[in-house]
C-alpha positions in Angstrom: -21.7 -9.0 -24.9 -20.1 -6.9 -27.7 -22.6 -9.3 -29.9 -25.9 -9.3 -28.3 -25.1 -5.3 -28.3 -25.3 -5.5 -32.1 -27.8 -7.7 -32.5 -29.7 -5.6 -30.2 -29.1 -2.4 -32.3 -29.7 -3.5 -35.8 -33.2 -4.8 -34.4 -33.8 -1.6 -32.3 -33.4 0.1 -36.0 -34.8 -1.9 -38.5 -37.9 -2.4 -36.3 -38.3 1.2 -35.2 -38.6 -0.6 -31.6 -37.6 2.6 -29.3 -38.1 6.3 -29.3 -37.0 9.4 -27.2 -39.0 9.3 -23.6 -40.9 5.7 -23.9 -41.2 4.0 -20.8 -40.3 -0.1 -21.0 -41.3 -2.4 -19.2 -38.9 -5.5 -19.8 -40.7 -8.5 -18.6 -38.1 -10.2 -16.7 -38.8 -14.4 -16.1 -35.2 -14.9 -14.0 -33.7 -16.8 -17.3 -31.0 -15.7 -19.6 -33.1 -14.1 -22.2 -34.7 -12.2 -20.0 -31.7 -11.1 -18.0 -29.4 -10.2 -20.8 -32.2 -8.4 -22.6 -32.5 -6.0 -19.2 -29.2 -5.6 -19.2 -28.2 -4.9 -23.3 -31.1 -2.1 -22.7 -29.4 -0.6 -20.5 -25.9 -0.4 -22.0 -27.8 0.4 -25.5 -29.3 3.3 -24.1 -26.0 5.1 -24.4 -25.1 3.9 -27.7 -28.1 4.7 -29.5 -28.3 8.0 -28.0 -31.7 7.6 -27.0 -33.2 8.9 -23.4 -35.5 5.9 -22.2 -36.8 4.8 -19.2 -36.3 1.3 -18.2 -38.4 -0.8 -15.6 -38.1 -4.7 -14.9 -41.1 -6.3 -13.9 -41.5 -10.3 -13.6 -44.8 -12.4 -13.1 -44.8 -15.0 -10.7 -46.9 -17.7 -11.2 -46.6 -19.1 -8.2 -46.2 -22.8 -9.3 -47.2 -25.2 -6.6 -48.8 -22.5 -4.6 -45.2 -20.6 -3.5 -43.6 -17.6 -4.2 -41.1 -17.5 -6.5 -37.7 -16.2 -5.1 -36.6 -13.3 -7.2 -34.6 -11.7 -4.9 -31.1 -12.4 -6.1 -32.8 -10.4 -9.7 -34.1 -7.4 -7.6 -30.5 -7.1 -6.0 -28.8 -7.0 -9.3 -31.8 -4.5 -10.5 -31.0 -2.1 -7.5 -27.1 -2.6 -8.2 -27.8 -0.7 -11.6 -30.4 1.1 -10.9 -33.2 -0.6 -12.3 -36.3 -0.5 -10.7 -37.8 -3.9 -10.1 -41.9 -5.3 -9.3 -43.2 -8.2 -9.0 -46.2 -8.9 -10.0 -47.8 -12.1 -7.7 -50.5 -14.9 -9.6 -52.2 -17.8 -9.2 -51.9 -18.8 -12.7 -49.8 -21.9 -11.4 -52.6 -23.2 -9.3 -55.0 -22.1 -12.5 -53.2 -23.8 -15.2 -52.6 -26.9 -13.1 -54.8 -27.5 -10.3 -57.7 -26.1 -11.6 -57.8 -26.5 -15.4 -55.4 -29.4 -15.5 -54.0 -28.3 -18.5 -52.5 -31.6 -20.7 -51.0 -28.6 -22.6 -49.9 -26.4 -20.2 -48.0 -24.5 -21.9 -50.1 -22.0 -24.3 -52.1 -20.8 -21.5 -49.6 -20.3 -19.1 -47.9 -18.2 -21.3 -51.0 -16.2 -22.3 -52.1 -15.5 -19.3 -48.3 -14.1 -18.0 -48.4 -12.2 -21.2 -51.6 -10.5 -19.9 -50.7 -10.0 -16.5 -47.6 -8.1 -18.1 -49.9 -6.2 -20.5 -51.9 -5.3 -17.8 -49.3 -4.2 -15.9 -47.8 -2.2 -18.4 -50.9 -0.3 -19.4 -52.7 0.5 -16.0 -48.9 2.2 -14.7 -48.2 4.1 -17.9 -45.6 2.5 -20.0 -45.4 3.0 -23.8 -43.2 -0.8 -24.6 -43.2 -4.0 -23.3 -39.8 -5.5 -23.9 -40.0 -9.3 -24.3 -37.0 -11.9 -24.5 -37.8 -13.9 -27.4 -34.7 -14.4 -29.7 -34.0 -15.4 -32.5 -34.2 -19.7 -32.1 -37.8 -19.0 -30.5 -38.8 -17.4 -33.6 -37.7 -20.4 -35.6 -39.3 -22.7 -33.1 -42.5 -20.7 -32.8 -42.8 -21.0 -36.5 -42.3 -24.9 -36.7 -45.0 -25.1 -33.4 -47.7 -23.3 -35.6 -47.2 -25.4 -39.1 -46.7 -28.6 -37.2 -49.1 -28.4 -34.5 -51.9 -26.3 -35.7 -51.1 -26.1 -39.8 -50.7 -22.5 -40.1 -47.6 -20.1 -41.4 -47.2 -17.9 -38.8 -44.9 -16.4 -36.0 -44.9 -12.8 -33.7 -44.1 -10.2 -34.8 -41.0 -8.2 -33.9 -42.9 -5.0 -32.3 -46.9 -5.8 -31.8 -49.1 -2.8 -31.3 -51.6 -3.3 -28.6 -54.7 -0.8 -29.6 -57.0 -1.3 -26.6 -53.9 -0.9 -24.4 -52.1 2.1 -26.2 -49.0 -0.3 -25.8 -46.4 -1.9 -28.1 -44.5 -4.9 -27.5 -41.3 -5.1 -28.8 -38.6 -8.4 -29.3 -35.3 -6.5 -29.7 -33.4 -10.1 -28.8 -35.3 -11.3 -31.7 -32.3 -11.2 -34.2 -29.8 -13.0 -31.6 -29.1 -16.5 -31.5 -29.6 -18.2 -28.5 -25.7 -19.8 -28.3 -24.5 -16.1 -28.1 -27.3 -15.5 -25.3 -26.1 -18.3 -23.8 -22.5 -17.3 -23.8 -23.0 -13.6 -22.7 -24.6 -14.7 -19.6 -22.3 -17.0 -18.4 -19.2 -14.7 -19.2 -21.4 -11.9 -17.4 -22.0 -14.2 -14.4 -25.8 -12.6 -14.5 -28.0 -14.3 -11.6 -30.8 -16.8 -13.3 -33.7 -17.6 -11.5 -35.2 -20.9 -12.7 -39.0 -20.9 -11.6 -40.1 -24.6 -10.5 -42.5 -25.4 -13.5 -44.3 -28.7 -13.1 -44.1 -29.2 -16.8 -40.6 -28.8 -17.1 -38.6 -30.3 -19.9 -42.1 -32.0 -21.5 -43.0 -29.8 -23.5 -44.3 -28.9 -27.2 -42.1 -26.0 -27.0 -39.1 -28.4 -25.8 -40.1 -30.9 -28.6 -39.7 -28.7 -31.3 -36.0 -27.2 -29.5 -35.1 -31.1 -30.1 -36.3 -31.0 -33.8 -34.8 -27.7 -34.4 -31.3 -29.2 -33.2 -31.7 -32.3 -35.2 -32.7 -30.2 -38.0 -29.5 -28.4 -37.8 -26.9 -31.2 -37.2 -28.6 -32.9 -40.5 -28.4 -29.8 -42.8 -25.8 -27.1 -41.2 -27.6 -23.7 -41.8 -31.0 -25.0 -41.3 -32.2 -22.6 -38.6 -30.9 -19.4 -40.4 -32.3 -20.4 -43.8 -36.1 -20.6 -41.9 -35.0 -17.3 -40.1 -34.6 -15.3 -43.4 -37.5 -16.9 -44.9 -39.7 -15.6 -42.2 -37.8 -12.2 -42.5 -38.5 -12.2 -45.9 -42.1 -12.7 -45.2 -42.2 -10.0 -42.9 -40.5 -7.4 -45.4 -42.8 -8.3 -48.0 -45.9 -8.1 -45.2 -44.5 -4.8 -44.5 -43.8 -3.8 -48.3 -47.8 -3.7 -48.7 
């Protein structure tokens, strides 16, 4: 955990991501981003010396019309002290009942995003914490040259104007492999919501590239990393 700690901190500081009193909302899915971004927030709070509230919330999507079960997450939430909502959709029976969505994928995400945005502006919070790291960056960047033939990625703290809101990434400079292997030494619970689109997707695709990428030419994913951070720095130089 000692490295997701760090990797939390440098980004919490480079990105100006958190100041004294915000409220964050950490949007909570049940996976391991997710889970060891909630808890690094936590244990950061007392590093960085800075007095912030914390509040998990996760979107349920309801996929194939039933209720997620996130109750092994809000027992863990209530074991250190975290509150914990739920917020209940039907974007499951919307995505794929409805719209029939051969891309599923894009508005799914969009429309958890909102429901989270929502959420945190109508209740009063100041940050939405997110769980992207630092291999969905890489991969988000590769989606939008390959698929739709633009440069571009999110950003590492988005300000939300009409919501008086900024979302922050603070996992976005940590590789997934130390993700990985924080949760499993931490033993955190994972819920894994029952997605009908599962392991075929564009997102999953480009994972696969990404990997082949990086058996082929060692370094690969880092070198695209500090391209786009270079872009950033000069984006931000302006």
């Amino acid at each position: 955990m000692q490295k997701i700690l760090g990797h939390l901190r440098k980004a919490i500081q480079i990105y100006d991501m958190l100041s004294e009193g915000d409220n964050v909302a950490v949007g909570v899915s049940g996976g391991k981003d997710s889970m060891i971004l909630l808890m690094g927030l936590v244990r950061i709070r007392d590093i960085l010396g800075i007095d912030f509230n914390i509040t998990a919330v996760s979107v349920d999507p309801c996929f194939h019309g039933i209720p997620a079960d996130f109750s092994s997450i809000s027992e863990y939430c209530r074991k250190i002290g975290i509150e914990h909502t739920i917020i209940p959709t039907h974007i499951g029976e919307i995505v794929f009942d409805i719209r029939q969505e051969k891309s599923p994928c894009s508005l799914c995400a969009r429309m958890r995003r909102g429901a989270l945005n929502n959420f945190a502006a109508e209740n009063g919070f100041t940050k939405l914490a997110l769980g992207h790291n630092l291999d969905d960056s890489v991969e988000t960047f590769l989606m939008n040259l390959l698929t739709e033939g633009r440069i571009g990625c999110f950003s590492p703290v988005t300000l939300l104007e009409d919501k008086n809101i900024s979302i922050i990434r603070p996992l976005v400079l940590a590789p997934e492999k130390d993700i990985r292997r924080a949760a499993k030494n931490l033993e955190l619970p994972i819920v894994k919501l029952d997605c009908p689109a599962d392991g075929h997707t564009n997102r999953q695709r480009t994972k696969e590239l990404t990997a082949m990428l990086e058996k082929e030419r060692h370094g690969a994913k880092m070198r695209i990393f500090g391209a786009m951070q270079r872009d950033l720095e000069d984006w931000k130089s302006k």
